[in-house]
C-alpha positions, 0 to 999 in steps of 0.5 A, spaced: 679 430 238 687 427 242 688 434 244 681 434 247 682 428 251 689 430 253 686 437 257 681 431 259 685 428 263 691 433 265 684 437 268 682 430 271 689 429 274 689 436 276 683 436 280 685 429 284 692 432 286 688 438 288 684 434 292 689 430 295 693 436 296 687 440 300 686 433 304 692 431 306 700 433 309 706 430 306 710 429 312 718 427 310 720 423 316 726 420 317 723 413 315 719 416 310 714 419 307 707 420 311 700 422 310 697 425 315 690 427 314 689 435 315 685 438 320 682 443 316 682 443 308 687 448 306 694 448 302 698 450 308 703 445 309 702 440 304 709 437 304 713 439 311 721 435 312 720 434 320 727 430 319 731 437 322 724 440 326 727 443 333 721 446 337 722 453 334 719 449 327 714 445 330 710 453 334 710 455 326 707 449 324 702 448 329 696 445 325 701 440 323 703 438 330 696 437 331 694 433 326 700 428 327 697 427 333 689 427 332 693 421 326 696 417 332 703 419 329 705 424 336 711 420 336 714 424 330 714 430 334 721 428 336 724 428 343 723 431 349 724 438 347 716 437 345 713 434 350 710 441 353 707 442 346 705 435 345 702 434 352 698 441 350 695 439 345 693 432 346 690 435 352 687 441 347 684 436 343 681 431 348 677 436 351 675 439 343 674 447 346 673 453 341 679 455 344 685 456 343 691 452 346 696 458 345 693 464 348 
């Protein structure tokens, strides 16, 4: 019976971190480490270091930039360099179109 409970638990502890792993973004800042609700369930992007992020890094991981501000957390974007990117998709969200703000 202990080898039963023990496939038991490491499936139930599976399964948890799955969740956790589908719900939330991991984000590796320079005071620590953040979870930041994602946008849509999926596994992309489940553990992101932001630390050396440039403006090039944040147009591959626009679905992080997105949910970082939906969360309150936009002043992990960094510095000016975003501001174009972050005025866009704030104004992206506040009006919630089916469009999307990169075409």
């Amino acid at each position: 019976m202990g080898r039963f409970w023990t496939f038991f638990w490491g499936m139930l502890v599976g399964a948890i971190l799955m969740y956790g792993a589908m719900k939330y973004h991991v984000v590796n800042t320079k005071d620590g480490l953040q979870a930041v609700p994602k946008m849509t369930a999926s596994l992309k992007g489940t553990y992101v270091d932001i630390r050396g992020f440039g403006i090039d890094d944040w147009a591959e991981h626009r679905d992080l930039a997105m949910a970082l501000i939906e969360a309150g957390k936009g002043d992990l974007l960094g510095d000016a360099a975003i501001s174009p990117v972050r005025e866009t998709l704030e104004a992206w969200l506040k009006g919630r179109t089916d469009e999307s703000p990169w075409q």
